[in-house]
VOBA-1610 file (N, C-alpha, C; in pm, whole numbers, padded with zeros to 5 digits, always signed):
BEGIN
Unk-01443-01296-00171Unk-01516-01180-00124Unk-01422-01061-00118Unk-01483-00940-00185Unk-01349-00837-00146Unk-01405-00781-00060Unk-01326-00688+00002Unk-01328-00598+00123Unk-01304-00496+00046Unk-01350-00375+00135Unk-01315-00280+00134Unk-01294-00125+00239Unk-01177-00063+00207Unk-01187+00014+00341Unk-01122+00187+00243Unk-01235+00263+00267Unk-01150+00396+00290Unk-01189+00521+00382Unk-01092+00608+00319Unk-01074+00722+00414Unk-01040+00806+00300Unk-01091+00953+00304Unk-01083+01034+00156Unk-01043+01176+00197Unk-01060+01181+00360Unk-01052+01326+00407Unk-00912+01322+00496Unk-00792+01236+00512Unk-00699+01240+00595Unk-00606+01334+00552Unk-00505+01390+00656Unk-00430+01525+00639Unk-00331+01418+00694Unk-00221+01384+00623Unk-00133+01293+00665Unk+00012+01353+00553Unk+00082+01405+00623Unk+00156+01498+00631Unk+00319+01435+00604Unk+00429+01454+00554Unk+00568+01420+00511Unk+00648+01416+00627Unk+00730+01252+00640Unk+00717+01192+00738Unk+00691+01134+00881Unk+00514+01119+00853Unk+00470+01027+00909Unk+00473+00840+00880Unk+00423+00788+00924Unk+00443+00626+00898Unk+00306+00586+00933Unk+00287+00531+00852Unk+00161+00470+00849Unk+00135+00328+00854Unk+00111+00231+00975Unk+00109+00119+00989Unk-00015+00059+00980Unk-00039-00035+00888Unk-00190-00142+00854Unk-00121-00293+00887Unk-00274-00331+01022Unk-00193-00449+01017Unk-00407-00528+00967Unk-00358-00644+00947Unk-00455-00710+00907Unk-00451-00865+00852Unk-00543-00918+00828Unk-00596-01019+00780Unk-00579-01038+00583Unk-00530-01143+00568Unk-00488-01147+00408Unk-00635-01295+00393Unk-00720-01300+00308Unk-00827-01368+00307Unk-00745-01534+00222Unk-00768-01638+00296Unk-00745-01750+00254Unk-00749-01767+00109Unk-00885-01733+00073Unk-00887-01767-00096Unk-00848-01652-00182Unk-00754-01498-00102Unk-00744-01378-00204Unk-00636-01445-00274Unk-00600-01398-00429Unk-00502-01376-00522Unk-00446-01267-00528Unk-00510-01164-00469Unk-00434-01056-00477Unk-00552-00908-00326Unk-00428-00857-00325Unk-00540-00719-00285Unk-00463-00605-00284Unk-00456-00468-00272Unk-00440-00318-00291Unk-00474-00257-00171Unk-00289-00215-00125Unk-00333-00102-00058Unk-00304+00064-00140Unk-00372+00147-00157Unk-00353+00282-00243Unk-00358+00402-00154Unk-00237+00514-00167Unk-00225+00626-00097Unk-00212+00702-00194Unk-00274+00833-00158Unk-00250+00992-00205Unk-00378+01085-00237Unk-00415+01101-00299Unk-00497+01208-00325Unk-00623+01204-00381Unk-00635+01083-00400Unk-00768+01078-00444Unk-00742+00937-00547Unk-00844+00862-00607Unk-00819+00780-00687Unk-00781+00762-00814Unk-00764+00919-00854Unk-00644+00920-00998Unk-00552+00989-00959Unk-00530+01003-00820Unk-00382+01099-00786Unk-00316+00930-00698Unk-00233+00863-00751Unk-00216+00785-00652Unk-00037+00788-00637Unk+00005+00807-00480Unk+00142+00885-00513Unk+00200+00695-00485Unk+00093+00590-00428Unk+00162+00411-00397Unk+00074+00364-00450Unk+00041+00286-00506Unk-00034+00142-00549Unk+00056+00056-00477Unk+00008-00033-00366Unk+00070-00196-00332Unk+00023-00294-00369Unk+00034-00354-00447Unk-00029-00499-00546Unk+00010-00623-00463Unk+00007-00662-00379Unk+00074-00830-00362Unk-00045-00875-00459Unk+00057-00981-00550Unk+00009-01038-00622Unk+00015-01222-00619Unk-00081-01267-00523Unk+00030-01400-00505Unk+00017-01526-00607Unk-00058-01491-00707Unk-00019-01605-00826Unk+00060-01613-00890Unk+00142-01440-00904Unk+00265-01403-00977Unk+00391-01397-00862Unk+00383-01450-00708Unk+00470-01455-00650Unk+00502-01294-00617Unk+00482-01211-00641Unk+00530-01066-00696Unk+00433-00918-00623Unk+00486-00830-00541Unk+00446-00726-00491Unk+00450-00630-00632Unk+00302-00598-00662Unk+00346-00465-00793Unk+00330-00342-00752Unk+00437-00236-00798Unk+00412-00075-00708Unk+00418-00012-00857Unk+00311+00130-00800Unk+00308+00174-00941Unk+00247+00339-00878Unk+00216+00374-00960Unk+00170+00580-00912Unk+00040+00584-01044Unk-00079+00657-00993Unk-00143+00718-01070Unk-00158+00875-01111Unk-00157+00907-01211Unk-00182+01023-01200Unk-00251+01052-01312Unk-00398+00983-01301Unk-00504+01000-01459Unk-00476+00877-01503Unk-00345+00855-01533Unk-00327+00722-01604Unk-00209+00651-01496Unk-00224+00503-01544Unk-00083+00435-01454Unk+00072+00490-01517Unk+00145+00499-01424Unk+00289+00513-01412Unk+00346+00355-01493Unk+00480+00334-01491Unk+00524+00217-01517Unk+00548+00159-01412Unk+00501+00041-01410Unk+00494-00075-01303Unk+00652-00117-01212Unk+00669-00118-01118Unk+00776-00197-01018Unk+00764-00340-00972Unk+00812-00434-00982Unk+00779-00504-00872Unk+00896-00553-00792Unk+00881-00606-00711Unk+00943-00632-00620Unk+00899-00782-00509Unk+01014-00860-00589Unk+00924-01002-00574Unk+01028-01070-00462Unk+01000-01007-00292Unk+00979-01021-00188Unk+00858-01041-00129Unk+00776-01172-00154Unk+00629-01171-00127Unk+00618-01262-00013Unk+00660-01245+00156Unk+00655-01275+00251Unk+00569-01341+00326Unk+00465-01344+00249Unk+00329-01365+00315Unk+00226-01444+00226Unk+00141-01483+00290Unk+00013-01535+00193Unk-00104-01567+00273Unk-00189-01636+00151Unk-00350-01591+00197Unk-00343-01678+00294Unk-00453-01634+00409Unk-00492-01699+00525Unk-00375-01649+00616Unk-00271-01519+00582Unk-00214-01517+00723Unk-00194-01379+00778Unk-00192-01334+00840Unk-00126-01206+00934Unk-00046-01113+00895Unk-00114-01015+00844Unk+00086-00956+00818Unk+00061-00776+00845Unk+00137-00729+00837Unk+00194-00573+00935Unk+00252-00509+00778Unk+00186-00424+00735Unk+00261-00339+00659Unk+00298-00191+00698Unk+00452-00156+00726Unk+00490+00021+00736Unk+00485+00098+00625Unk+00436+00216+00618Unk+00477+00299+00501Unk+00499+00439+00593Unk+00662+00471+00548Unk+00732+00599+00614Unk+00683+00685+00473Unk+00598+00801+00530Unk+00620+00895+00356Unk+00718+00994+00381Unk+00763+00986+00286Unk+00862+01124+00251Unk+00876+01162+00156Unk+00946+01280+00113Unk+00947+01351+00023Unk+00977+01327-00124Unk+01113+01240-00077Unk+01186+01131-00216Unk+01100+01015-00236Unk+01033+00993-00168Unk+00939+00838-00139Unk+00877+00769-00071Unk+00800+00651-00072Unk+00716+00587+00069Unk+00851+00442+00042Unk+00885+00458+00147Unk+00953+00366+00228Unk+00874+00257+00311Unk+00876+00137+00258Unk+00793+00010+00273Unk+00844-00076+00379Unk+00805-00127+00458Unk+00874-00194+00537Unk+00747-00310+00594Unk+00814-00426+00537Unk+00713-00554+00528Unk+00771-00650+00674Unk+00665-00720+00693Unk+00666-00783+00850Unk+00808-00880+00885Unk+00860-00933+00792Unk+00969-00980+00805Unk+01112-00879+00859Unk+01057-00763+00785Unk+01165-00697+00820Unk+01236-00637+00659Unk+01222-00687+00521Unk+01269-00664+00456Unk+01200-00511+00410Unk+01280-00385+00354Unk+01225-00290+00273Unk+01229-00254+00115Unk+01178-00154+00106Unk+01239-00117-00009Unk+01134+00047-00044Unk+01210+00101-00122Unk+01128+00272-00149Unk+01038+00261-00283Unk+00940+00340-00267Unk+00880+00328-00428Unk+00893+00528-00416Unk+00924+00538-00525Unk+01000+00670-00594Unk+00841+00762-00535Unk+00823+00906-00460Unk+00756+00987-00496Unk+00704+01045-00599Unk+00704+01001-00754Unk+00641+01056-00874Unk+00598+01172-00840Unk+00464+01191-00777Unk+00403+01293-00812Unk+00407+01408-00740Unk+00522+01397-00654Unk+00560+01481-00573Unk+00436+01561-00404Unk+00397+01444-00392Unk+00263+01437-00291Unk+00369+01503-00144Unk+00317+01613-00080Unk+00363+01621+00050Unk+00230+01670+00144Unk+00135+01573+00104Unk+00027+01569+00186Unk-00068+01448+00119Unk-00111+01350+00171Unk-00204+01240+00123Unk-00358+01253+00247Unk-00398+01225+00140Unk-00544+01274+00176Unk-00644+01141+00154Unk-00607+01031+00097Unk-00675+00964+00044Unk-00612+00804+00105Unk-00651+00723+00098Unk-00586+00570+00158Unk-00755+00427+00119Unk-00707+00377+00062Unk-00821+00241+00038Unk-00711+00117-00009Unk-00795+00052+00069Unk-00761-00105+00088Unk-00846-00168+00008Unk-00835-00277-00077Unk-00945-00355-00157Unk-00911-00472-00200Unk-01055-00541-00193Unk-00963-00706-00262Unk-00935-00783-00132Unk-00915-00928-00155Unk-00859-00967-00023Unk-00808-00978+00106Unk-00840-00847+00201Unk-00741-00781+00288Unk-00830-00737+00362Unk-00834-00761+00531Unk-00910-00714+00603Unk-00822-00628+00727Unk-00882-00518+00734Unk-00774-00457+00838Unk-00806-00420+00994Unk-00702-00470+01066Unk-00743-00501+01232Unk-00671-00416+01292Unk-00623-00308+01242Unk-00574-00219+01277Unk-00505-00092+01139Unk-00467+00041+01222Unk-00436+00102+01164Unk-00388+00220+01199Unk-00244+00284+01196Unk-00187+00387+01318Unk-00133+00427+01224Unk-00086+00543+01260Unk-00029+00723+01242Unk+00032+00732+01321Unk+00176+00766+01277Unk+00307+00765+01390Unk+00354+00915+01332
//
């Protein structure tokens, strides 16, 4: 079953942190969290991908960017997990429930995100602005 969650009108401004905590669905393979500007402005794509073991990060802008991954995949279906995202100027700074991070590059040079959807496997039980 996918889920889905957005928000299209937020004024979320260069560094703030944005914390989603939630529910990862027992039978998902994968789900997406996406920030920035709309759904062909995307300054994060977060892919956990868990058949490929592998978190994929990527930027839209009309078309996809070239893919990252980053195969620190901490978590899995059926469990709990807390994702941070610090935005800033050089980048969104990731910070996964274990504790491990890592930056995915600002591409498109976003210093205001307006846009945020969750989809796919992932139910969210919270959600804060720091």
């Amino acid at each position: 079953m996918s889920e889905k969650f957005e928000i299209t009108n937020m004024a979320v401004k260069l560094g703030t942190t944005l914390k989603i905590k939630g529910n990862v669905a027992k039978d998902a393979d994968r789900f997406v969290i996406n920030l920035g500007c709309g759904p062909e402005k995307l300054g994060l794509h977060f892919n956990p991908r868990f058949s490929e073991s592998t978190i994929v990060l990527n930027s839209k802008d009309g078309k996809w960017g070239t893919e990252l991954r980053e195969n620190h995949l901490c978590f899995s279906p059926g469990s709990e997990i807390k994702v941070t995202v610090k935005f800033e100027s050089d980048g969104f700074k990731v910070t996964l429930l274990d504790g491990h991070q890592f930056t995915f590059p600002n591409r498109l040079g976003h210093s205001q995100l307006t846009y945020l959807r969750v989809d796919g496997g992932f139910s969210i039980t919270s959600l804060k602005f720091d």
